[in-house]
C-alpha positions in Angstrom: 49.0 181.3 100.8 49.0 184.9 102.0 50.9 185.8 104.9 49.8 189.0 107.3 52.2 190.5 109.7 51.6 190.4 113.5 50.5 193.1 114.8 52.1 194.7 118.4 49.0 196.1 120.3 50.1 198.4 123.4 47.5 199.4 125.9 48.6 202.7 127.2 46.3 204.4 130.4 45.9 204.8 134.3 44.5 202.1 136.7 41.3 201.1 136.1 40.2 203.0 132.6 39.9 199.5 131.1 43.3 198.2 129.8 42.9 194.5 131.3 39.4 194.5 129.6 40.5 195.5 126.7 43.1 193.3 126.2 41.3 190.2 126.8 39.2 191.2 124.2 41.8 191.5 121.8 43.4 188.7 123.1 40.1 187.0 121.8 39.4 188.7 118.8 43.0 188.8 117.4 44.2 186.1 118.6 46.8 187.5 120.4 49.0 186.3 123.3 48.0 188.7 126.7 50.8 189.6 128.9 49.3 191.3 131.5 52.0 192.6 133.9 50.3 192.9 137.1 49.3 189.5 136.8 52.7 188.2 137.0 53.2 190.9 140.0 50.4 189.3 141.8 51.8 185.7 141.4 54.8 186.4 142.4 54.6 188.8 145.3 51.3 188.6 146.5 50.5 192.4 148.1 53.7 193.6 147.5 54.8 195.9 144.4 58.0 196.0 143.9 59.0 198.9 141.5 62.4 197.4 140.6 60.4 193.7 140.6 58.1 195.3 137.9 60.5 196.8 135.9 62.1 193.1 135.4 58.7 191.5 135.2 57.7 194.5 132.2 61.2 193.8 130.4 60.5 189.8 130.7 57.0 190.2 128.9 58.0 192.6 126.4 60.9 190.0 125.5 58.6 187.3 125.2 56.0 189.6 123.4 59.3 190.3 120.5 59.9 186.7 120.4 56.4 186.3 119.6 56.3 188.5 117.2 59.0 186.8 115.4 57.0 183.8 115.4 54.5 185.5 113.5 52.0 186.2 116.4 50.2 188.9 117.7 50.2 190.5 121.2 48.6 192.7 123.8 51.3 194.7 126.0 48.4 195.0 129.1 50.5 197.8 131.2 50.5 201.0 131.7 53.1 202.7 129.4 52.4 205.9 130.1 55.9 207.1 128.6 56.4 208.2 125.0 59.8 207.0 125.2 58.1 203.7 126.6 55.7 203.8 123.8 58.4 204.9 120.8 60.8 202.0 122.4 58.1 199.4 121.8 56.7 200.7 118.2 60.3 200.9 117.2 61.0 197.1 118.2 58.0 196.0 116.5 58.8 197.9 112.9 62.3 196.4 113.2 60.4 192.9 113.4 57.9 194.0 110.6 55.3 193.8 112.8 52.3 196.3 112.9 51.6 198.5 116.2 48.3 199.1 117.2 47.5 201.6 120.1 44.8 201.5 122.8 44.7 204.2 124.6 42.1 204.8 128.1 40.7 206.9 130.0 38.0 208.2 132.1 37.0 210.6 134.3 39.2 210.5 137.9 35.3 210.0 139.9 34.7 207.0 137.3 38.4 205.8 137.2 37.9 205.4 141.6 34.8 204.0 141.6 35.8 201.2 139.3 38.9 200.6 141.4 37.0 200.5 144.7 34.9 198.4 142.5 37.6 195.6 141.5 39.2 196.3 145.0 36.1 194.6 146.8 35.3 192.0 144.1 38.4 190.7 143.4 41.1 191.9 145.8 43.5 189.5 144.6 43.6 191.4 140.9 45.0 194.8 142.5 46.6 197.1 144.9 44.9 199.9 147.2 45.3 203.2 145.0 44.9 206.4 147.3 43.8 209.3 145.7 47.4 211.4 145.9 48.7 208.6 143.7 46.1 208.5 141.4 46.3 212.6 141.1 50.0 212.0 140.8 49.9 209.2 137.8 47.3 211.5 136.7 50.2 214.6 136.2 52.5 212.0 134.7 51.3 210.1 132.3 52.3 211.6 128.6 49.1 210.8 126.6 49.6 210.0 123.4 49.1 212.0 120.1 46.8 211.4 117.6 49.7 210.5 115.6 50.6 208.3 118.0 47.2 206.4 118.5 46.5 206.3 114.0 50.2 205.2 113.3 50.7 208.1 111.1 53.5 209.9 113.2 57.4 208.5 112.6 58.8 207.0 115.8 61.3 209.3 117.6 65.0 208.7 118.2 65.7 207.5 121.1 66.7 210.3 123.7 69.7 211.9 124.4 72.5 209.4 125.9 71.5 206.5 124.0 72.5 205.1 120.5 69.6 203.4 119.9 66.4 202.2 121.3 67.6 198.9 121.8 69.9 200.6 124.2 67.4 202.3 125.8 64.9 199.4 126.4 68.1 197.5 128.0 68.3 200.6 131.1 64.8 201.0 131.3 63.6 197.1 131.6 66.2 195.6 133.5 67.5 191.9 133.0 67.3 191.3 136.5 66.5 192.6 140.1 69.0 194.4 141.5 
């Protein structure tokens, strides 16, 4: 019987440059289990979007996604992760599991990237948030794309930043346990 390692797949890009897609298709073709945060947002607070809601919600899923892991399934982390730390947090969890980390990374051209949110914003309303164009610049000047290192799996995960002993650590401030 041969036994192959699950593999961690992160989807890491701005609204609308096609993480959700691409998840469900590797959802499909790997057999994966899809947690798809903004889902859970929507279910639980309708046209709201808490920040300190989605934080919890993000920790939740990547908890379930390690447990998973451990189980010897793969997974699709469908949010944004626009972070390196975010990104070094998560590759780091999933070596310590022995799993493999796969990264997606998308984008598109801003003119693209608000049609296709206008797009999902009159077709399916309930999937999504209005975006104005200042936040979309903003996310635009935040997000930390990720090296070519990053994306092939050949570049050693960092330590985890100044203050903290260990990732674990780390993941613990930055995904909260619980509102509050």
């Amino acid at each position: 019987m041969t036994v192959t390692r699950p593999t961690l797949f992160l989807t890491v890009g701005l609204p609308g440059t096609g993480k959700t897609t691409e998840a469900r298709r590797i959802e499909v073709e790997e057999g994966a289990l899809r947690l798809t945060k903004d889902e859970w947002v929507k279910a639980l607070y309708g046209h709201a979007n808490p920040p300190s809601a989605t934080d919890v919600i993000e920790g939740r899923l990547i908890d379930i996604g390690l447990r998973a892991l451990q189980l010897g399934v793969n997974v699709v982390i469908d949010f944004g992760l626009w972070s390196r730390d975010e990104r070094s947090a998560l590759r780091y969890a999933a070596g310590d599991l022995g799993a493999a980390v796969e990264l997606r990374y998308l984008s598109l051209p801003p003119a693209e990237q608000r049609r296709r949110l206008d797009r999902r914003h009159a077709e399916e309303p309930h999937t999504t948030w209005r975006m104005s164009d200042a936040e979309l610049a903003e996310w635009a000047a935040a997000i930390s794309v990720p090296t070519p290192g990053e994306l092939d799996g050949s570049e050693p995960v960092d330590g985890p930043p100044p203050g903290y002993a260990t990732w674990d650590a780390w993941r613990a401030q930055r995904w909260p346990p619980s509102v509050g």
